[in-house]
C-alpha positions in Angstrom: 5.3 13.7 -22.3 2.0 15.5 -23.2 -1.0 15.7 -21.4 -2.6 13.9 -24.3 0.0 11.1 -23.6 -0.3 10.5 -20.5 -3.8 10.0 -20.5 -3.6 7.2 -22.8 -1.2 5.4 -20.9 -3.8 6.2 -18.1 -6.7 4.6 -19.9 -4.4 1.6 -21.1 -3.8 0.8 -17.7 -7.9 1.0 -17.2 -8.0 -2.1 -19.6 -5.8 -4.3 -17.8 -6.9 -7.2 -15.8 -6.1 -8.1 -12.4 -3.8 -10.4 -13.3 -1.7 -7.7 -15.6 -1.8 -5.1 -13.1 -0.2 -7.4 -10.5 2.8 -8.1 -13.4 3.0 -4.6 -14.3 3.3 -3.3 -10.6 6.0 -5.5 -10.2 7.8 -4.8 -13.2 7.8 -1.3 -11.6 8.9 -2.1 -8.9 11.7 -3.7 -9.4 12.8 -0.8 -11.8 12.5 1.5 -9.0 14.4 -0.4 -6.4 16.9 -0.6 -8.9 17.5 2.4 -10.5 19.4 5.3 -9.0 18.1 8.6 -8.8 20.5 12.0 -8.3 19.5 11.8 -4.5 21.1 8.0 -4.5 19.8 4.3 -4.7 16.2 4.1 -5.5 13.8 3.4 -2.2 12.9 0.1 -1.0 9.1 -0.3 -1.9 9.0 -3.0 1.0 11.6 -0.9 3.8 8.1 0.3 6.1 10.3 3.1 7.7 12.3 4.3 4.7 8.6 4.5 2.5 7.2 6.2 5.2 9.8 9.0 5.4 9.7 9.2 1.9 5.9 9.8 2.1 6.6 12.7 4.3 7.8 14.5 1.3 4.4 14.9 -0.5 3.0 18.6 0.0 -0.7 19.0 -1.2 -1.1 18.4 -5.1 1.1 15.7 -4.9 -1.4 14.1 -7.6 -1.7 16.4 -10.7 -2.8 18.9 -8.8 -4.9 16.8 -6.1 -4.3 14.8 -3.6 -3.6 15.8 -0.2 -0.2 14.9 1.5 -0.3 12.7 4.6 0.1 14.2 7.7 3.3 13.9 9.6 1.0 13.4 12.6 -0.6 10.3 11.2 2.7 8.8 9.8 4.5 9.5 13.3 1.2 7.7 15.2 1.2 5.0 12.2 5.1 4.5 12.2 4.9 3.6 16.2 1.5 1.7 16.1 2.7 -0.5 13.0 6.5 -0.7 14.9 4.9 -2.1 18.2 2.3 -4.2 16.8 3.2 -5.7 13.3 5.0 -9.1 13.8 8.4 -9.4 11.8 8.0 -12.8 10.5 5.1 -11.6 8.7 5.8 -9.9 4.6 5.8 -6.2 4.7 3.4 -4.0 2.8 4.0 -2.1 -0.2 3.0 1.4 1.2 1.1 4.0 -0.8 -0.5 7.4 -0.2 -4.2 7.9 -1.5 -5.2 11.1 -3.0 -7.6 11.6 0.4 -4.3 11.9 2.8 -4.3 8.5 3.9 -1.9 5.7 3.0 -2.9 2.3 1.9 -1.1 -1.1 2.2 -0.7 -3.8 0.0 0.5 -7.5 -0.4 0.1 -9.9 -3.2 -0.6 -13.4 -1.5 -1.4 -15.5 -4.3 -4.5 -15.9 -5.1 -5.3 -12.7 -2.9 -4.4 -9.2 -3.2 -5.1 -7.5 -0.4 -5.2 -3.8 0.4 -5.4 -2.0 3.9 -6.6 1.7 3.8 -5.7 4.0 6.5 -7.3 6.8 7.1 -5.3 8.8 10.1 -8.2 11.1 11.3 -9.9 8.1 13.4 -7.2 5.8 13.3 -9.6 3.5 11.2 -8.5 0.9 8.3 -10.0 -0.5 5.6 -9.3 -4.2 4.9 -9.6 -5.5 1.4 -9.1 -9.1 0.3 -9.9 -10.5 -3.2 -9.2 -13.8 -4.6 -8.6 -13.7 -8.2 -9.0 -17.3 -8.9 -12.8 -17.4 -7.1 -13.2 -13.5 -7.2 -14.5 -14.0 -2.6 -14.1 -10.9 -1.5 -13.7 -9.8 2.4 -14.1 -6.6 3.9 -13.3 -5.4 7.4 -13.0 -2.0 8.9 -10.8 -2.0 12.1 -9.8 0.6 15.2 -5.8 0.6 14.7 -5.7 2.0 18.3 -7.0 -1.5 19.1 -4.0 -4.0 19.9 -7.3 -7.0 18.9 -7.5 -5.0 15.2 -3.3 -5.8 14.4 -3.8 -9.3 15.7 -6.9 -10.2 13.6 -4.3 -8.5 10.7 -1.8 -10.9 12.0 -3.9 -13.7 11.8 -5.7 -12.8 8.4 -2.5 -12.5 6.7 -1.0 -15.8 8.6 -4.0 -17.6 7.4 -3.5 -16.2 3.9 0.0 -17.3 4.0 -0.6 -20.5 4.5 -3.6 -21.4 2.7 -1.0 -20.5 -0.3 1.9 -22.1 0.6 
């Protein structure tokens, strides 16, 4: 694929509505966590520990040249912190890295999609919550070191859960 290509798929993607984006990240997805790849079965996008590891592949440039890779510091400290302190009966998030080193979480909550941004060098999130029916946002920043910050998590995403249900 050229570089010419690719940046038309890039601003194709741009166009798409929130609605779309949700459809086509699951599409892909579930092509990933199906297909195999040399190394074996493809990576479950929703197995925290297994994602994490895999994150701890990236080396800087991971992004086209850019992006820094997470630091096997902060994915050890966010591996235990999110081991002792997310409940089980809650979804998993789809995990991500961000070009800036961090990682960011995601879950799809109909209506909401809802994004956490970590950022390892304070321990800090970023919590994101958008209704696409009413377009109500909510923002919250939160000390991860804090056992109160997971259990407001907890109880945002409980509340989220069954508001849709």
């Amino acid at each position: 694929m050229t570089q010419l290509e690719f940046d038309h798929i890039l601003s194709c993607i741009d166009a798409l509505s929130p609605e779309q984006m949700r459809q086509l990240r699951g599409e892909l997805e579930a092509k990933l966590a199906t297909k195999a790849t040399p190394a074996g079965p493809s990576l479950d996008p929703l197995d925290v520990p297994s994602r994490l590891d895999a994150l701890r592949t990236l080396r800087d440039g991971w992004l086209d040249g850019q992006g820094t890779a997470p630091s096997p510091g902060g994915l050890d400290w966010f591996a235990k912190v999110f081991n002792e302190f997310y409940p089980d009966d809650l979804p998993p998030p789809y995990i991500y890295p961000v070009a800036e080193g961090g990682i960011q979480l995601e879950w799809s909550i109909r209506p909401r999609e809802i994004s956490l941004e970590i950022l390892f060098s304070d321990r800090s999130a970023a919590w994101h919550s958008l209704d696409l029916e009413t377009d109500e946002e909510e923002s919250q920043s939160l000390n991860l070191d804090e056992p109160g910050a997971w259990d407001w998590l907890a109880g945002r995403l409980t509340a989220m859960i069954g508001a849709a249900g």
